[in-house]
C-alpha positions in Angstrom: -29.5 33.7 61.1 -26.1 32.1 61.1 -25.5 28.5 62.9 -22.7 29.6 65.6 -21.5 26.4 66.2 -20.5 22.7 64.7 -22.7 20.9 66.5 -25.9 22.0 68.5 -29.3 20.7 69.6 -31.9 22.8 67.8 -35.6 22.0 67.7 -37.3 21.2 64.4 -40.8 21.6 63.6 -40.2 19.5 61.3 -37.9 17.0 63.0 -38.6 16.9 66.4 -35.6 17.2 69.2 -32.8 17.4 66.0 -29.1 18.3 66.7 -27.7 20.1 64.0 -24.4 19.4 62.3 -23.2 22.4 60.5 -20.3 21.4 58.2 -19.8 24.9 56.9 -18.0 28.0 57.6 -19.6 29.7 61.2 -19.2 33.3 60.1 -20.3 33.2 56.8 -22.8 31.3 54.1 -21.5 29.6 51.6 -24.5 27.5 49.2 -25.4 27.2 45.4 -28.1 28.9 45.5 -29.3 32.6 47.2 -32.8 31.9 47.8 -34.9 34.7 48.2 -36.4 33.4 51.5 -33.3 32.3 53.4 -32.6 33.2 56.9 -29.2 32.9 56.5 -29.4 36.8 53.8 -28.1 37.2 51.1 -25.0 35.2 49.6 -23.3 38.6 49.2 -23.6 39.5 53.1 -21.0 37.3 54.4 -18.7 36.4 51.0 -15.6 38.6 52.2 -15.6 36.6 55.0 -13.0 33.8 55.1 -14.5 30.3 54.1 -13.0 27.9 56.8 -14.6 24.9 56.8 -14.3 22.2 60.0 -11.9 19.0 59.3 -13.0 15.8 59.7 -11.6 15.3 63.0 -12.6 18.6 64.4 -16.3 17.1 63.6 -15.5 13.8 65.1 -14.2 15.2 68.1 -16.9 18.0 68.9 -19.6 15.4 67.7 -18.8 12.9 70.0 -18.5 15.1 73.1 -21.3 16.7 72.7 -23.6 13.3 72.5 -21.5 12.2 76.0 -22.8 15.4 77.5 -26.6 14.4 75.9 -26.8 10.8 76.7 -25.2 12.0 80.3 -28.0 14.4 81.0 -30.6 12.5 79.4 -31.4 14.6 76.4 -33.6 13.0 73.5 -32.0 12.8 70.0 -34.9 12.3 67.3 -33.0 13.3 64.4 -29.2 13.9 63.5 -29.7 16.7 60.9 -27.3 17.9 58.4 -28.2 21.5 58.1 -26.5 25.3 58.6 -24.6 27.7 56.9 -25.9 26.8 53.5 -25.4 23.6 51.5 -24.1 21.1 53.2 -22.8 18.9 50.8 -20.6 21.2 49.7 -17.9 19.4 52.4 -15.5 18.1 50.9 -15.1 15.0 53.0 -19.2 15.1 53.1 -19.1 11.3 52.4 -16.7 10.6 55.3 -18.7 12.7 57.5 -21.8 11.4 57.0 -20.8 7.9 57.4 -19.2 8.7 60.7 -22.4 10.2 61.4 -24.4 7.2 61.3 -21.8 5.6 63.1 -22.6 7.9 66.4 -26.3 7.4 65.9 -26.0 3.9 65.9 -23.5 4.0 69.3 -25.3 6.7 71.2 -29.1 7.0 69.8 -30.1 3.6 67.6 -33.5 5.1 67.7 -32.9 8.5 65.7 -32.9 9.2 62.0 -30.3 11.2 60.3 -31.5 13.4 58.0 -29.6 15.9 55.5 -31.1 19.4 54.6 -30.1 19.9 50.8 -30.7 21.8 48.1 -29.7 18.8 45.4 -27.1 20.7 43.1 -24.5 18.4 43.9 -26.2 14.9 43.5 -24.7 14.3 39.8 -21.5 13.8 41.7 -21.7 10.2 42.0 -20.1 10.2 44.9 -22.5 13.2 47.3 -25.4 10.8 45.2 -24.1 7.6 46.9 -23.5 9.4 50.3 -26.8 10.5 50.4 -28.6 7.6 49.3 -27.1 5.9 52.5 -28.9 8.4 55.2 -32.4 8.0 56.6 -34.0 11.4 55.7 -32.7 12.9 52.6 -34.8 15.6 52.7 -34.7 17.4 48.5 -35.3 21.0 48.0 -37.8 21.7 45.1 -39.4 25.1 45.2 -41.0 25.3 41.3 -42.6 23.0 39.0 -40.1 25.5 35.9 -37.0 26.6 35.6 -38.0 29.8 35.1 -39.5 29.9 38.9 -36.6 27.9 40.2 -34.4 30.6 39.4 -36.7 33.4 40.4 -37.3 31.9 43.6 -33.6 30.1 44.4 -31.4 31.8 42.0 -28.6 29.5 41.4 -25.3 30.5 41.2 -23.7 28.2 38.5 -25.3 28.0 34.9 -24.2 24.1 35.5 -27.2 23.5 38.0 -30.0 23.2 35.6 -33.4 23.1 36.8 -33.4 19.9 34.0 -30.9 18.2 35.8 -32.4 19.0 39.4 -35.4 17.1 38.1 -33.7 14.2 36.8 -31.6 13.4 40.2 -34.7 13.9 42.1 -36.4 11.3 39.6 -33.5 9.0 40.1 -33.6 9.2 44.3 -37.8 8.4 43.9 -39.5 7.2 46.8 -36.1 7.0 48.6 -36.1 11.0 49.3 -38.5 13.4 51.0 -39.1 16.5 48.8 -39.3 20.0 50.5 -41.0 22.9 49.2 -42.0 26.4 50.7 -44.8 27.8 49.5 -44.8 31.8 49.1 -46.0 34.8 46.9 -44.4 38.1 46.7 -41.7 40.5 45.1 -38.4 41.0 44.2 -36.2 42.8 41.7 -39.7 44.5 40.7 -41.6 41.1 39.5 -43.9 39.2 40.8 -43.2 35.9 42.0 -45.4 32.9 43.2 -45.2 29.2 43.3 -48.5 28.9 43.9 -50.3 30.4 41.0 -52.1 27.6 39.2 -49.8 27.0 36.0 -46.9 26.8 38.1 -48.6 24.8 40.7 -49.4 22.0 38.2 -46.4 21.9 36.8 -44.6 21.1 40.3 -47.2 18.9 40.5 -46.4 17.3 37.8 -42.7 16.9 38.2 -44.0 15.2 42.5 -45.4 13.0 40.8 -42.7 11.2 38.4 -40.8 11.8 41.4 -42.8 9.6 43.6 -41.2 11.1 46.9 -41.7 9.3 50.1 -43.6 12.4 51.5 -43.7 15.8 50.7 -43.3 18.7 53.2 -45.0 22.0 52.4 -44.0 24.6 54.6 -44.2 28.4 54.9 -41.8 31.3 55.8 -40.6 30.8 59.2 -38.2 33.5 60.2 -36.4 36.9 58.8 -36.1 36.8 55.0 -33.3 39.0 53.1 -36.3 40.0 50.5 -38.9 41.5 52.4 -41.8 42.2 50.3 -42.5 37.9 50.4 -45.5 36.9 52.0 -46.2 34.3 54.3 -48.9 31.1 53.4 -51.3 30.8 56.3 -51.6 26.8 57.2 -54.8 26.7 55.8 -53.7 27.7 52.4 -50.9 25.4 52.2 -53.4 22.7 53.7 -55.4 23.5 50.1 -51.8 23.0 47.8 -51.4 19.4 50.3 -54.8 18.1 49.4 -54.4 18.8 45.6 -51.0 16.6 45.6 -53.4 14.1 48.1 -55.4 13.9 45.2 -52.7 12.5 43.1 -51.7 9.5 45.6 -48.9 11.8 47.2 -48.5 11.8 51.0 -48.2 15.4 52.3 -47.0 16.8 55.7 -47.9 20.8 56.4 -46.1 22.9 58.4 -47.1 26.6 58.7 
């Protein structure tokens, strides 16, 4: 499912009344990785497509109408969320956009938080690191506890994003960041894959932990996925996975 447009409300149930800011291309995805559960399909669906990204001003512009309109009809904004087409960092002018960002929220909606959706490969640039550090919810992907699953599950598509340096900026962002992970079992490519058998399990667990993460979010498969034979976590199961990371001192918000 493809975000259609540079700016849009959407509702969150995770975020609450959230308008999305998609900084990427409308037709096509463009990320690092090509996660197995993603409801945007498969990488290779949409990369003959042209990759035309939104200028700065184009964002400004449409960004600032469009809360005019809100405030005007008396629209709640809980959240200004980073999120679309992919990875959102990818933007070249990312930084400048996200401090405009704030900006806006502080003009139109003091109140709201802005949160970025990313999947972390491009925090050892000092600069995406900086940017993000700055926003309210930087909410980190981490789907295994190895590499081995982290590939399986979100197959990367540079050898550069190691899994070992994933950890390591994750580490360095600490209780500043909000780790999410979705839970799932299934298939693909004729293996079995999980990130919820035991020795994988502790091993995430493990990594949560020297993170020491604001929160975590567990969630579940929501919508479409391009591999089908995944299945989805019922609330009470990932209520079981929350309570073993409750154990350890980690705070834990579920969403099935």
């Amino acid at each position: 499912m493809l975000f259609e447009t540079i700016v849009g409300p959407i509702h969150s149930r995770r975020l609450g009344s959230s308008l999305g800011i998609n900084l990427l291309p409308q037709e096509r995805k463009l990320c690092t990785y090509d996660c197995i559960y993603c409801e945007c399909g498969w990488n290779s669906e949409t990369e003959k497509r042209e990759i035309k990204l939104p200028t700065l001003d184009e964002i400004k512009t449409l960004l600032e109408k469009r809360l005019h309109e809100l405030v005007a009809q008396g629209v709640p904004v809980d959240s200004f969320t980073f999120a679309g087409n992919g990875e959102p960092t990818l933007h070249p002018q990312f930084p400048q956009v996200a401090e405009f960002v704030m900006q806006m929220r502080d003009k139109y909606y003091p109140k709201a938080v802005v949160t970025l959706l990313t999947n972390a490969t491009q925090l050892s640039r000092p600069e995406i690191f900086g940017a993000v550090l700055k926003l309210d919810n930087p909410v980190l992907k981490l789907d295994a506890g190895t590499s081995a699953m982290r590939a399986a599950i979100n197959k990367p598509n540079k050898p550069e994003h190691t899994f070992e340096q994933l950890v390591e900026n994750l580490v360095r962002f600490g209780n500043r960041c909000i780790v999410q992970t979705l839970l799932l079992r299934g298939e693909n490519d004729g293996h079995t894959i999980t990130n919820v058998s035991d020795h994988e399990f502790a091993k995430y667990v493990e990594i949560v932990k020297k993170i020491g993460p604001k929160y975590v979010m567990l969630y579940a498969i929501d919508r479409s996925t391009p591999e089908k034979k995944l299945e989805k976590l019922t609330v009470e199961e990932l209520e079981k996975y929350a309570q073993v990371l409750r154990y350890e001192g980690i705070d834990v918000k579920v969403y099935g």
